[in-house]
KETILUM-740809 format. One record per atom (N, C-alpha, C): x, y, z; residue number from 1; residue in three letters; atom name. Coordinates in nm, 2 decimals. Example, Ala and Ser with C-alpha at 12.3 -4.5 7.8 and 13.67 -1.06 7.14 Angstrom:
// residues 2
NODE     px     py     pz   n res atom
NODE   1.32  -0.57   0.78   1 ala    N
NODE   1.23  -0.45   0.78   1 ala   CA
NODE   1.32  -0.33   0.78   1 ala    C
NODE   1.28  -0.22   0.71   2 ser    N
NODE   1.37  -0.11   0.71   2 ser   CA
NODE   1.29   0.00   0.79   2 ser    C
//
This chain:
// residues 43
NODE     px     py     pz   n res atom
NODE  13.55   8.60  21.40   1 unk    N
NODE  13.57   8.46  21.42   1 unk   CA
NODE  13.63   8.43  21.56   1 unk    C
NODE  13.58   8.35  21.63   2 unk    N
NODE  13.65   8.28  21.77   2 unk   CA
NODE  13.80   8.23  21.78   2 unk    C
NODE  13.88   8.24  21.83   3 unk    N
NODE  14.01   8.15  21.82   3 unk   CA
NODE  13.97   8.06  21.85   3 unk    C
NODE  14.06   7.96  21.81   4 unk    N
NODE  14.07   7.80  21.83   4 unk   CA
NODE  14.02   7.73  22.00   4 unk    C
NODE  14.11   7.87  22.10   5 unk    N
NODE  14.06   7.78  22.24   5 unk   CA
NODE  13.94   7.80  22.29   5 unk    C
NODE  13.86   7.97  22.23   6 unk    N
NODE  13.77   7.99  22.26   6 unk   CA
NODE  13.65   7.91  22.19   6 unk    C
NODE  13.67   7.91  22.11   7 unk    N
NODE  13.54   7.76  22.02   7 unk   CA
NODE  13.52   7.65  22.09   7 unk    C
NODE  13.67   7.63  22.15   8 unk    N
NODE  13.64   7.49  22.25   8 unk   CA
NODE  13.56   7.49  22.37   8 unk    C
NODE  13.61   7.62  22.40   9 unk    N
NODE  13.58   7.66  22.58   9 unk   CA
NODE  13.43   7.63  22.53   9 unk    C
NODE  13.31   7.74  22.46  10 unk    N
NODE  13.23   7.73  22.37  10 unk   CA
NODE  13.16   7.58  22.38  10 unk    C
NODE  13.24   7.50  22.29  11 unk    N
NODE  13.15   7.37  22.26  11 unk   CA
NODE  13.17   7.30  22.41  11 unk    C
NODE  13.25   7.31  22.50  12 unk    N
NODE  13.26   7.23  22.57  12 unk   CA
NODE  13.18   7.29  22.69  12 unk    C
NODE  13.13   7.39  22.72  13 unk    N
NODE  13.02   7.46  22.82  13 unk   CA
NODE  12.88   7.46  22.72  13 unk    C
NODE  12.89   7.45  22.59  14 unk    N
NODE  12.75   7.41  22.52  14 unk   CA
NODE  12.74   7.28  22.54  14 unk    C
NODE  12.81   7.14  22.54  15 unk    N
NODE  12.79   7.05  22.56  15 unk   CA
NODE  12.80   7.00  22.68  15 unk    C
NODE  12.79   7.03  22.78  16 unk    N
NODE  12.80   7.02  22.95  16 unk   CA
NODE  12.62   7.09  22.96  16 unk    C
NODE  12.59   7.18  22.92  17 unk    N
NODE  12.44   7.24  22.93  17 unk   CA
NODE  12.34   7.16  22.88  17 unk    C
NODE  12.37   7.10  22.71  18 unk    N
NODE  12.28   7.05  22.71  18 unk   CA
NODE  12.30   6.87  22.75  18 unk    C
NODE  12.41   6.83  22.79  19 unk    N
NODE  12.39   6.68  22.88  19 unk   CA
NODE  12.28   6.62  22.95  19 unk    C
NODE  12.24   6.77  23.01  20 unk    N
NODE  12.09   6.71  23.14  20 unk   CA
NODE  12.01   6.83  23.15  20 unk    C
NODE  11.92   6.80  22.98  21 unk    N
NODE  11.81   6.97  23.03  21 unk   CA
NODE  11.74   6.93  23.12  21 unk    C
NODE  11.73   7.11  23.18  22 unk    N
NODE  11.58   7.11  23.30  22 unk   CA
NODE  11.50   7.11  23.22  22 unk    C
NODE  11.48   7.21  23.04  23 unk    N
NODE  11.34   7.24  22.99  23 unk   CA
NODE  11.35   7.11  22.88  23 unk    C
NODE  11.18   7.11  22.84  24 unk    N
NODE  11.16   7.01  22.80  24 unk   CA
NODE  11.21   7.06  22.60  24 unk    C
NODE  11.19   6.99  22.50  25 unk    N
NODE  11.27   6.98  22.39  25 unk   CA
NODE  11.19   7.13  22.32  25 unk    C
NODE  11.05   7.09  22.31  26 unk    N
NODE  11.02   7.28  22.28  26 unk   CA
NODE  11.00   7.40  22.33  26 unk    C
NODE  11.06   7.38  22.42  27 unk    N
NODE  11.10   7.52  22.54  27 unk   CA
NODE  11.24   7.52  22.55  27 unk    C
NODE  11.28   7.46  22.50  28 unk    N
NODE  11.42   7.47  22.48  28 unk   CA
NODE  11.43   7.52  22.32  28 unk    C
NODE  11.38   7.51  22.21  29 unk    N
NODE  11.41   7.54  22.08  29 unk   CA
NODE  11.33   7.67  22.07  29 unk    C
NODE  11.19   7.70  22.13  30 unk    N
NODE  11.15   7.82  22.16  30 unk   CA
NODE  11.26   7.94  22.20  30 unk    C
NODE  11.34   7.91  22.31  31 unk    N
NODE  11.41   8.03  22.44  31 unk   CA
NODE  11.51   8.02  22.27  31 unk    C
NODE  11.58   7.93  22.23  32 unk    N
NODE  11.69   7.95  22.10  32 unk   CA
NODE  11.64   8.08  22.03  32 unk    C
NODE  11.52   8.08  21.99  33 unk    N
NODE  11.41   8.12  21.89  33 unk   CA
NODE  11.48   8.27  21.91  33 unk    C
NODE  11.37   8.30  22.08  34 unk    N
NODE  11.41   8.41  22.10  34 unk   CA
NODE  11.50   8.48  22.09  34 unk    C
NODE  11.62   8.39  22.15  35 unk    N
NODE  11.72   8.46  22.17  35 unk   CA
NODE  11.81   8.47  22.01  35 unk    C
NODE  11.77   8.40  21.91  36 unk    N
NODE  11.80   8.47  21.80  36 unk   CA
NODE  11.73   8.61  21.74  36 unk    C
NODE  11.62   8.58  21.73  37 unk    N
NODE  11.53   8.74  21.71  37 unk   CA
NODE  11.56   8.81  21.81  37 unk    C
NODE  11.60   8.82  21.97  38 unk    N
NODE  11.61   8.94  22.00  38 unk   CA
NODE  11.80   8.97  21.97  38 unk    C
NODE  11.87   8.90  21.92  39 unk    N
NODE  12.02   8.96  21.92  39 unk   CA
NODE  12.01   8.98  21.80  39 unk    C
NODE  11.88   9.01  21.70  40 unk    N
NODE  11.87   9.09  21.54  40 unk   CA
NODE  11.92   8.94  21.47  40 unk    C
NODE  11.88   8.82  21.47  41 unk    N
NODE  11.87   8.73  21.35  41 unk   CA
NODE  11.73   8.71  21.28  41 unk    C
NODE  11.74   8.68  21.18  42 unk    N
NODE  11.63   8.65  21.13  42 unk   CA
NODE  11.59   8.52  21.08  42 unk    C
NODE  11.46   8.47  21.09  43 unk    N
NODE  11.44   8.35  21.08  43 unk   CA
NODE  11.42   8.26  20.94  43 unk    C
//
């Protein structure tokens, strides 16, 4: 589990990224995709 400041740091550089995407809404949920199957999640 994250500490408290790190969850923040976390949501607050996750929410700064997605403010102004470059990629469009399904190349963006795609690259998520990936990047959950390749760090061993399953769908």
């Amino acid at each position: 589990m994250l500490s408290t400041e790190t969850a923040k740091m976390y949501r607050d550089f996750y929410d700064l990224v997605r403010e102004d995407p470059a990629l469009d809404l399904q190349t963006t949920i795609l690259v998520g995709l990936a990047a959950a199957l390749a760090s061993g999640c399953e769908p």
